[in-house]
ROPALUM-970855 format. One record per residue (C-alpha): residue number from 1; residue in one letter; x, y, z. Coordinates in steps of 0.5 Angstrom, whole numbers. Example, Ala and Ser with C-alpha at 12.3 -4.5 7.8 and 13.67 -1.06 7.14 Angstrom:
<atoms>
ATOM num residuo    px    py    pz
ATOM   1       a    25    -9    16
ATOM   2       s    27    -2    14
</atoms>
This chain:
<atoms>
ATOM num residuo    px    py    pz
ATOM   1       x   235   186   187
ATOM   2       x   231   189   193
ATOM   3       x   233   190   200
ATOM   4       x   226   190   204
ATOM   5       x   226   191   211
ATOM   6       x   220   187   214
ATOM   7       x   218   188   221
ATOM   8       x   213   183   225
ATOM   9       x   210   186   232
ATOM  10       x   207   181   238
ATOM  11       x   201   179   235
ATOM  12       x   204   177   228
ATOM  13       x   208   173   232
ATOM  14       x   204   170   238
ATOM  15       x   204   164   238
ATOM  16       x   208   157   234
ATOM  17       x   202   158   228
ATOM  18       x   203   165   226
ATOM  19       x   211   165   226
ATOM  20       x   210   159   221
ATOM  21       x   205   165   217
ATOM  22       x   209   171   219
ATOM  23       x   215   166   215
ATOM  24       x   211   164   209
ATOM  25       x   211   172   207
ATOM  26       x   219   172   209
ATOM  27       x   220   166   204
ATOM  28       x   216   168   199
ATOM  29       x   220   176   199
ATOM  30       x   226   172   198
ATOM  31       x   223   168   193
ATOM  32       x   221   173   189
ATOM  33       x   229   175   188
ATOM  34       x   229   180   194
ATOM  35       x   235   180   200
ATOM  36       x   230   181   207
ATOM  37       x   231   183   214
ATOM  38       x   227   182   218
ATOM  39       x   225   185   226
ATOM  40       x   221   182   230
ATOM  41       x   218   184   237
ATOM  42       x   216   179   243
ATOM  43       x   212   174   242
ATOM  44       x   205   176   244
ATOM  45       x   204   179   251
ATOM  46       x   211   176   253
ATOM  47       x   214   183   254
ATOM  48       x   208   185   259
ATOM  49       x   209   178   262
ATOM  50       x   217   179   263
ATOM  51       x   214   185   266
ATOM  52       x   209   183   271
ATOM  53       x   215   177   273
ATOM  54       x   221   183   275
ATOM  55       x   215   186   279
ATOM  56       x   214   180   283
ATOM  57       x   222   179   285
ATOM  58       x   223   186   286
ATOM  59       x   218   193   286
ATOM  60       x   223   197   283
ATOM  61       x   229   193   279
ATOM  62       x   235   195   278
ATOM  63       x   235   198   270
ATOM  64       x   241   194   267
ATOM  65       x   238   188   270
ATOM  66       x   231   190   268
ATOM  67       x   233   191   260
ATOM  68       x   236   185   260
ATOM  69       x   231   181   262
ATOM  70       x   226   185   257
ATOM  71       x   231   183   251
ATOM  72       x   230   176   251
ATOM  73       x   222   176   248
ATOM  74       x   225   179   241
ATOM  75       x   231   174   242
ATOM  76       x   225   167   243
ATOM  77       x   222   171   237
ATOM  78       x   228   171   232
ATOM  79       x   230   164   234
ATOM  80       x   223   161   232
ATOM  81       x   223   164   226
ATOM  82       x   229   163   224
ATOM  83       x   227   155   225
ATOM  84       x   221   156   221
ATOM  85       x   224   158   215
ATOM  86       x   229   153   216
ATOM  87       x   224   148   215
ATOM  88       x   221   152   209
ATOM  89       x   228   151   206
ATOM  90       x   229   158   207
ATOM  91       x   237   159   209
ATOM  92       x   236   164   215
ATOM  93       x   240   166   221
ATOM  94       x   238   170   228
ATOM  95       x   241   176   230
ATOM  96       x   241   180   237
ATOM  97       x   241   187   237
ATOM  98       x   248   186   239
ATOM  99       x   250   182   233
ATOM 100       x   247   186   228
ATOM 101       x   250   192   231
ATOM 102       x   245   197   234
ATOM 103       x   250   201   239
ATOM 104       x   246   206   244
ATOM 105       x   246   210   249
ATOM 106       x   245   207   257
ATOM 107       x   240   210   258
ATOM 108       x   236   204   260
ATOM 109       x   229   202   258
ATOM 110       x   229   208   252
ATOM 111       x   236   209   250
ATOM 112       x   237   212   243
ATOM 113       x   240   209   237
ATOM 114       x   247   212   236
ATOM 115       x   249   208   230
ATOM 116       x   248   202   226
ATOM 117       x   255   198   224
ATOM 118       x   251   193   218
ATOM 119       x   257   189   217
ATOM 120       x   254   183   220
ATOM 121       x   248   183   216
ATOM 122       x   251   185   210
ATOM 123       x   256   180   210
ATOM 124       x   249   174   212
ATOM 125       x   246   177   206
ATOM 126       x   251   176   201
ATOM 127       x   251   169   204
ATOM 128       x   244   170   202
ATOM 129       x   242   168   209
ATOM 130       x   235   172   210
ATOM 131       x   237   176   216
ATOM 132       x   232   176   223
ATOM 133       x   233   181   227
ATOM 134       x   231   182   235
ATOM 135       x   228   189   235
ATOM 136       x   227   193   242
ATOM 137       x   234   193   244
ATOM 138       x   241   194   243
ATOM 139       x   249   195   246
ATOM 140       x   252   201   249
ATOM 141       x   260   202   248
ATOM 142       x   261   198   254
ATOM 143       x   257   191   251
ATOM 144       x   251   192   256
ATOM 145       x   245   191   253
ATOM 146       x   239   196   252
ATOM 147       x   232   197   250
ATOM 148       x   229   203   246
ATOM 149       x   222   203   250
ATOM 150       x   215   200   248
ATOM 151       x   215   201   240
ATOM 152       x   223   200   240
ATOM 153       x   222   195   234
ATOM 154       x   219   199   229
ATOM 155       x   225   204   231
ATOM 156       x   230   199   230
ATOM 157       x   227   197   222
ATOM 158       x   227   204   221
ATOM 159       x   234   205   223
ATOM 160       x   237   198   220
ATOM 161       x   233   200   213
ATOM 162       x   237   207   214
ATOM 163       x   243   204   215
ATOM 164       x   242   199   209
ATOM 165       x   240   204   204
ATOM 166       x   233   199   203
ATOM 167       x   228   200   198
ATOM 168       x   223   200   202
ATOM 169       x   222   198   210
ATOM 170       x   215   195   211
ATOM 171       x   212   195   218
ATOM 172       x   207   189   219
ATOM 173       x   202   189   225
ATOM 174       x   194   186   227
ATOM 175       x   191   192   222
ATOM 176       x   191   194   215
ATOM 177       x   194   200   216
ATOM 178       x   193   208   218
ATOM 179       x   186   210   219
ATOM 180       x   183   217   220
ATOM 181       x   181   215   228
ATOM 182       x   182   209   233
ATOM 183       x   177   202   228
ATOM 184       x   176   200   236
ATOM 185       x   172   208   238
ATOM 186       x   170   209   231
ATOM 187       x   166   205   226
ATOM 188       x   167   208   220
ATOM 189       x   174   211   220
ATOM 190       x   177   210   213
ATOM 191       x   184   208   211
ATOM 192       x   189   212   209
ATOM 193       x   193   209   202
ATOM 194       x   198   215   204
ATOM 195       x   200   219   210
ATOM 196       x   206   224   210
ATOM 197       x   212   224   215
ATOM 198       x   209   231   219
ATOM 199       x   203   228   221
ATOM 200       x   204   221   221
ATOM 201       x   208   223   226
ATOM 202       x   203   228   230
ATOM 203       x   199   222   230
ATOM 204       x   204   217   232
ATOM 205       x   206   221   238
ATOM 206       x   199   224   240
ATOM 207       x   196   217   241
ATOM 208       x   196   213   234
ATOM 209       x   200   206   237
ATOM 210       x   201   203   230
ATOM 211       x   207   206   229
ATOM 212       x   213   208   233
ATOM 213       x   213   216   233
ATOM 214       x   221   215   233
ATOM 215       x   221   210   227
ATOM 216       x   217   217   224
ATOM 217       x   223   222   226
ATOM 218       x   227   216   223
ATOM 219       x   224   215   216
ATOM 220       x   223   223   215
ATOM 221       x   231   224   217
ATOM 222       x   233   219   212
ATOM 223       x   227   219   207
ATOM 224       x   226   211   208
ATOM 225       x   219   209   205
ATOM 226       x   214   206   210
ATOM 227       x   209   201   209
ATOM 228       x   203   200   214
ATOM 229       x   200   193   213
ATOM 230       x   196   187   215
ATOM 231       x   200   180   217
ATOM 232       x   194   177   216
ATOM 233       x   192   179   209
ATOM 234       x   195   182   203
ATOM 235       x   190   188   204
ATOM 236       x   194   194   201
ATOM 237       x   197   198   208
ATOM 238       x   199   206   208
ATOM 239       x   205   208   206
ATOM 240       x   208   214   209
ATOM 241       x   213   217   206
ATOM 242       x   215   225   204
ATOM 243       x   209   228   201
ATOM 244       x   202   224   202
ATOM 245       x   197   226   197
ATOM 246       x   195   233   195
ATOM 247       x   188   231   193
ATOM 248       x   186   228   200
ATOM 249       x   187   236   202
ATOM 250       x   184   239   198
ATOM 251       x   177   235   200
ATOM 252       x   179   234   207
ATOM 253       x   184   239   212
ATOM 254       x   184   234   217
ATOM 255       x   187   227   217
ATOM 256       x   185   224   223
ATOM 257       x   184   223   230
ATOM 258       x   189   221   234
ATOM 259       x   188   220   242
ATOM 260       x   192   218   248
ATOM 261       x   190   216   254
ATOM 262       x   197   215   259
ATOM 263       x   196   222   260
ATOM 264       x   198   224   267
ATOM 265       x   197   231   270
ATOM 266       x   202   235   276
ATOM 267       x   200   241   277
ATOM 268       x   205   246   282
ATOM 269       x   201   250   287
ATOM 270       x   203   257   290
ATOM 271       x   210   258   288
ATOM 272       x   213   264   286
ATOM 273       x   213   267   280
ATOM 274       x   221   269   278
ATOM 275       x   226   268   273
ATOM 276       x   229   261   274
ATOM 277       x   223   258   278
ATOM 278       x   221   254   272
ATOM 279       x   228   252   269
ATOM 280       x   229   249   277
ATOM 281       x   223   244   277
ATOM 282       x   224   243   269
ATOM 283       x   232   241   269
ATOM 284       x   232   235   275
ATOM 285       x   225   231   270
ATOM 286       x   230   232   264
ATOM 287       x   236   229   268
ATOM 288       x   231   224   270
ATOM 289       x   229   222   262
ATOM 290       x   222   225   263
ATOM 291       x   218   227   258
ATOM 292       x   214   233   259
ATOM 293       x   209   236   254
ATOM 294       x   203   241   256
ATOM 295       x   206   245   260
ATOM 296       x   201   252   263
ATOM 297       x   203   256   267
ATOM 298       x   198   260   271
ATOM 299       x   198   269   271
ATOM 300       x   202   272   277
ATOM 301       x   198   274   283
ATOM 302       x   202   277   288
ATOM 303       x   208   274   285
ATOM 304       x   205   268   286
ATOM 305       x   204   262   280
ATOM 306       x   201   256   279
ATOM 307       x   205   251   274
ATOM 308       x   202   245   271
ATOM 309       x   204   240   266
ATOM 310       x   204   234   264
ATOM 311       x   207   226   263
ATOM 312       x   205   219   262
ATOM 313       x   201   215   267
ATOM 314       x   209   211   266
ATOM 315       x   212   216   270
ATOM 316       x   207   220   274
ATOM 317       x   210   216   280
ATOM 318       x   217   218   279
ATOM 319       x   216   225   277
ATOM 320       x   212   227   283
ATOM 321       x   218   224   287
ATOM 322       x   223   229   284
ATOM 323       x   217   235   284
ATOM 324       x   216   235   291
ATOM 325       x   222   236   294
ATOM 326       x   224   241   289
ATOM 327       x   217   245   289
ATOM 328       x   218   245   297
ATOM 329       x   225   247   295
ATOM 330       x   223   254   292
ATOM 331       x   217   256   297
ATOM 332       x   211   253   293
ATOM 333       x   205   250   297
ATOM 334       x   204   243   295
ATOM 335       x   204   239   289
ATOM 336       x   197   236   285
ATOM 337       x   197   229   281
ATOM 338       x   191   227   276
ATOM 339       x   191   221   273
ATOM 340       x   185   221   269
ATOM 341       x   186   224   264
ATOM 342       x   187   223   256
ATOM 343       x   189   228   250
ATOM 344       x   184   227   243
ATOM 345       x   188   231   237
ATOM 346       x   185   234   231
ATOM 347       x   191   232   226
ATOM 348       x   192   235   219
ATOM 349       x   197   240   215
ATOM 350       x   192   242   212
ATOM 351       x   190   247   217
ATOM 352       x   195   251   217
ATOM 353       x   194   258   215
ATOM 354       x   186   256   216
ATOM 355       x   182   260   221
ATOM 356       x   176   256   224
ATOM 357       x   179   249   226
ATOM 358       x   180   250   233
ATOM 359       x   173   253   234
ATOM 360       x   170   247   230
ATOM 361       x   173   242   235
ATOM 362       x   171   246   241
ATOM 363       x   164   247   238
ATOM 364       x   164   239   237
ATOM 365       x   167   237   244
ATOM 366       x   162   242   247
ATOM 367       x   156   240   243
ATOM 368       x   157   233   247
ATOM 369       x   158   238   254
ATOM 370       x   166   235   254
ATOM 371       x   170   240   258
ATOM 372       x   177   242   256
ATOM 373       x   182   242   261
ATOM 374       x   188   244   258
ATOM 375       x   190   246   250
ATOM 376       x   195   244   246
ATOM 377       x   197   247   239
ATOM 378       x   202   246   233
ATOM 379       x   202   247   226
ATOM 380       x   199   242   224
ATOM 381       x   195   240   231
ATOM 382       x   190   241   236
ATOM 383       x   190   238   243
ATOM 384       x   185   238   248
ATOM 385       x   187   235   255
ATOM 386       x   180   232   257
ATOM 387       x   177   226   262
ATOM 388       x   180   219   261
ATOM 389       x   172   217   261
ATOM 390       x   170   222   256
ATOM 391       x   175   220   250
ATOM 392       x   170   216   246
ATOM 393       x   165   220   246
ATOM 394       x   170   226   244
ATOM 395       x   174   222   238
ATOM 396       x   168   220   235
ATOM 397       x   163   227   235
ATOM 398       x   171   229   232
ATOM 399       x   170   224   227
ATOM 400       x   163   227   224
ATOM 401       x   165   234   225
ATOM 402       x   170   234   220
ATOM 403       x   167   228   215
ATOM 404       x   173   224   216
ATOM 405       x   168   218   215
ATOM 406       x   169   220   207
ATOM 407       x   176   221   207
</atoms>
């Protein structure tokens, strides 16, 4: 008997009709002699709706407060679904993230999986239950309830799976898998039947929403299988796991197109150039749980420098509050924000130890008179930080210029 993880994002479960599809899939897992968990995220917009409510109350609530109001979305979720298996005649009950024993930081609004405690869900499997977890949240050490940030529900499958020793954790969402570039920019992209951990998780973290980046991290860490795939068909999905196929380098060493638009651009002016200049502005962000990630800092002139970096759109706000005063702090001249960017990515392992890629891509985006404002690289990935308004035009000249349509 197979342990499946299965996961339901909001469209999958938007409304009564498609919790009543998403719980005819579960039975029929069940039925074919499998033990399932399931997770599922917030109905439809819920999450941005309770969102939109917060701000109404309150410009900036309080963070605790905030997570708990956010946590009931997936626990209206996982309640309806349970009754409509119920109604399958299909024994099932609803776990919060607190009863399933997911324990997390307190960093509320992203916090961290520390731990997964599966006695529960052990114990309702053996009493073949089938299991619905509310994904996107869970319970510090002094029993507050968190969220994992947007995406979280894909890491709580991914984490649960790892904890249970599952066979296999299946992430069911609007598309029918991995794709070579954004269907919605592009319109012949292709669908990857297999994609490995590494670049699945460059994609993801570079602008690919079908996937949560830290359920990607999770997957590779514990070797748990992934499938990618439609709740509305039976179509087959991508299935990103520890080695993709060898065939689909050797004919292609670019894999997809990955592109974000939350991008938002500070940038430093006239502070001077001496040791720990960079470690004062970089430490309060990090305190502050924000992320950065292309970081440039202009040559010396007279021991002057600029720095300039970037963060989400999400937190522009509260990483220019934190900058200003420490820039002021350490004699710089002002600080400049640009919140009209967006980054396009090339993304394949086969590039490595390959010259030519990154000229290929420049030649691309200047063929189509896109200018390059700052660049990114890994081994496996290019980045280009361009206009927000360029970005189709950028996905879709890298798209024909590395043939990823016959993928």
């Amino acid at each position: 008997m197979a342990l499946i993880i299965q996961k339901y994002g909001g469209s999958s479960v938007a409304d009564a009709d498609k919790i009543k599809n998403v719980a005819l899939r579960i039975a029929k897992a069940k039925a074919e002699g499998n033990n399932v968990v399931a997770v599922v995220s917030a109905m439809g917009d819920t999450t941005d709706e309770l969102i939109h409510l917060a701000q109404q109350i309150s410009e900036y609530p309080e963070e605790r407060e905030f997570d708990v109001l956010l946590s009931t979305g997936e626990v209206i979720s996982s309640t309806l679904l349970a009754m409509a298996l119920g109604n399958l005649g299909c024994k099932a009950v609803s776990l919060t993230g607190a009863q399933a024993g997911i324990h997390t930081d307190s960093n509320y609004n992203r916090a961290r999986i520390l731990r997964v405690n599966t006695e529960r869900i052990i114990s309702e499997l053996n009493k073949d239950n089938v299991v619905i977890v509310a994904g996107f949240q869970g319970v510090t050490s002094n029993m507050d309830i968190t969220t994992l940030g947007r995406g979280g529900s894909d890491t709580t499958a991914v984490a649960l799976a790892a904890g249970l020793s599952a066979d296999m954790c299946q992430i069911y969402t609007d598309v029918e898998g991995i794709y070579t570039a954004d269907p919605r920019l592009v319109p012949h992209t292709s669908k990857l039947d297999r994609i490995g951990y590494e670049e699945m998780l460059e994609m993801a973290s570079y602008g690919a929403k079908v996937i949560h980046p830290r359920a990607v991290e999770l997957g590779e860490l514990y070797n748990v299988p992934i499938l990618v795939a439609s709740s509305f068909s039976d179509t087959p999905g991508t299935i990103i796991c520890k080695e993709a196929s060898m065939d689909m380098e050797v004919k292609n060493k670019v894999t997809g197109i990955a592109h974000d638009t939350n991008v938002a651009k500070i940038t430093v002016v006239g502070i001077p150039d001496r040791p720990g200049v960079a470690m004062t502005i970089f430490e309060p962000l990090a305190r502050a749980n924000i992320s950065v990630d292309t970081i440039v800092q202009n040559a010396s002139t007279e021991k002057i420098t600029d720095l300039t970096f970037t963060v989400t759109q999400d937190d522009l706000y509260k990483a220019m509050s934190i900058v200003e005063p420490v820039a002021n702090s350490i004699g710089g001249k002002q600080c400049v924000a640009d919140s009209t960017l967006a980054k396009v990515s090339i993304i394949g392992s086969g590039m490595q130890n390959t010259p030519g890629y990154a000229a290929r891509m420049f030649h691309a985006l200047s063929e189509q008179s896109i200018n390059i404002q700052l660049i990114t690289t890994s081994e496996i990935r290019i980045t280009c930080i361009i206009s927000r308004d360029s970005v189709k035009d950028a996905v879709q000249v890298l798209h024909r210029a590395f043939e990823l349509e016959s993928v």
